[in-house]
N, C-alpha and C positions, 0 to 999 in steps of 0.2 A: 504494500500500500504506500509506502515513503517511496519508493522509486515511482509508482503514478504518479502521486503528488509532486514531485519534484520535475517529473518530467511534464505534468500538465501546466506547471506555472510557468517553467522556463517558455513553451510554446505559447500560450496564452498572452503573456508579454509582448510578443511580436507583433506584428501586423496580423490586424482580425483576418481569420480565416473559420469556414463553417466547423461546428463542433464537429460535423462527421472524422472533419479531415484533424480536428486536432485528434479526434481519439486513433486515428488513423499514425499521427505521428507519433502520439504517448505508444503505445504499441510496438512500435519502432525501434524507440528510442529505450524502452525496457527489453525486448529482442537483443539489442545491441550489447549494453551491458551485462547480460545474463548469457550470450554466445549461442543463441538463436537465429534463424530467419522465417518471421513469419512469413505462411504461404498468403497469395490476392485471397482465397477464400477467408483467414483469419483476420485477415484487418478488414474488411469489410463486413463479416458478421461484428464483428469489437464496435467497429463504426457506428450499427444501430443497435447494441446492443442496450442500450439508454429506453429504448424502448418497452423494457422486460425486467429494469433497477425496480425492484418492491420498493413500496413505503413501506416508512417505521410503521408497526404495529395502530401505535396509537395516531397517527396525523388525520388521519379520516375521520374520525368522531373529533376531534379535537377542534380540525379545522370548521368543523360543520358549524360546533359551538360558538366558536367565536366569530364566526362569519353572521350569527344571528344576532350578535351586539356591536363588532366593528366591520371598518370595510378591510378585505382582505386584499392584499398586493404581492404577485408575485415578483421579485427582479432576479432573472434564472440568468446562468453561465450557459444555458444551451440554447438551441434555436428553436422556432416557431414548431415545429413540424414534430419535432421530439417532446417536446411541451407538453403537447396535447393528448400525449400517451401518458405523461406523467399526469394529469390534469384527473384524466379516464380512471387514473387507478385512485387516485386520490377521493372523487367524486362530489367536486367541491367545484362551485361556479367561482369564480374572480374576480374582485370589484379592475382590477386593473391586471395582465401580464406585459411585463417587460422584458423581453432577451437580448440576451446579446448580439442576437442576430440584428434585431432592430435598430440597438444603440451601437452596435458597429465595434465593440470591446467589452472582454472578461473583468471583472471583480477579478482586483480589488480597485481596478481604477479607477481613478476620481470622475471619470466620465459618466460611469454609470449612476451610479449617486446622484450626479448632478443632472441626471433624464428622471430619476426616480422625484426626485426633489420637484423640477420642472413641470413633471406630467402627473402626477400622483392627485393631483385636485385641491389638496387641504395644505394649509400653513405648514411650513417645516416645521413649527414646535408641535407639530400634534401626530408626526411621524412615530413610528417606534420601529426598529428594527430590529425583525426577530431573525435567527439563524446559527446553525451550527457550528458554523467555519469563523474562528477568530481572526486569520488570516484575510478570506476573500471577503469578510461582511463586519466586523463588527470593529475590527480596527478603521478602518477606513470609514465605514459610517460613524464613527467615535469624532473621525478628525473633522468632519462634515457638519458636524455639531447635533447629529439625532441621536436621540435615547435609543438606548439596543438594552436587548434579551440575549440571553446565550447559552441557548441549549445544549446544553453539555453532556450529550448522549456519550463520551468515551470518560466519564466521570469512574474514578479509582481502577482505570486500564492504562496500561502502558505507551508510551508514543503518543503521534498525533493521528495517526491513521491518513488519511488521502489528501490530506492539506497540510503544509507546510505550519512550523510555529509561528507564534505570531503575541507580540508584548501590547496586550490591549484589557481592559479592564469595563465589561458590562455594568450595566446599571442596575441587572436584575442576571442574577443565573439559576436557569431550573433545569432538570434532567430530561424532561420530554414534552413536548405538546401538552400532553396532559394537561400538568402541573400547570399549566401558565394557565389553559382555560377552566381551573379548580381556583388558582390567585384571581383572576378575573370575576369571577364569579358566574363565568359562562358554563361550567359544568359543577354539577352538586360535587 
């Protein structure tokens, strides 16, 4: 998972290119280091393999809850078309999505933030950003000046798992969807 992660930020950094083709490159670039050659067939199943990523457990009930008290905003690292698989499994309508395909660059940079900001409809003091990755969301939304959540699903495991570390300090940390809409008051 650290050599994903390592290897999706270094590409991700570059010049936007569609996620098929970053997963295309993370692929590669873990191939390479591990003394590998992916066959055309495994980087292009890898490619939409986003398609078939499960939600946590609890994000489907959770999300539903709090979508019946606030407005929900996606700002995804993937594009439009991959989305809408994760969206399906989810089963959660969206007051707003945002990708990276649309804003033309990955999280964590300032660009994105500043379309979330822009197009999101409501004052930036009444943002809250929720998200796993301290790295791609919650550092960078820190410096942007919105209140962040940080769900800390890899809480007493080792590593960071698929995202790089990241020196950033939430406003609230809970372990899962859950919890936030149980703090909320969205779920008994």
């Amino acid at each position: 998972m650290e050599l994903y992660g390592k290897a999706e930020t270094e590409i991700e950094a570059g010049e936007y290119r569609p996620y098929r083709d970053v997963l295309k490159a993370v692929l590669s670039k873990i191939a390479e280091v591990l003394g590998f050659e992916p066959s055309r067939d495994e980087l292009e199943s890898f490619s939409i393999s986003v398609r078939s990523w499960p939600a946590f457990a609890d994000s489907s009930q959770a999300l539903r809850a709090l979508a019946a008290r606030y407005r929900l905003i996606i700002l995804s690292n993937i594009d439009d078309d991959l989305f809408r698989f994760s969206q399906k499994l989810l089963g959660v309508e969206f007051d707003h999505v945002f990708t990276a395909q649309q804003i033309g660059s990955y999280k964590p940079s300032r660009r994105n933030f500043e379309y979330l900001i822009g197009h999101a409809g409501v004052p930036q003091h009444k943002i809250v950003h929720v998200a796993q990755s301290l790295f791609h969301d919650i550092a960078p939304a820190k410096r942007m000046g919105l209140s962040t959540v940080w769900v800390n699903r890899r809480q007493g495991l080792w590593g960071t798992g698929a995202t790089p570390p990241a020196d950033a300090v939430p406003d609230l940390t809970v372990p899962d969807l859950r919890s936030l809409a149980v703090l909320t008051g969205s779920l008994p």
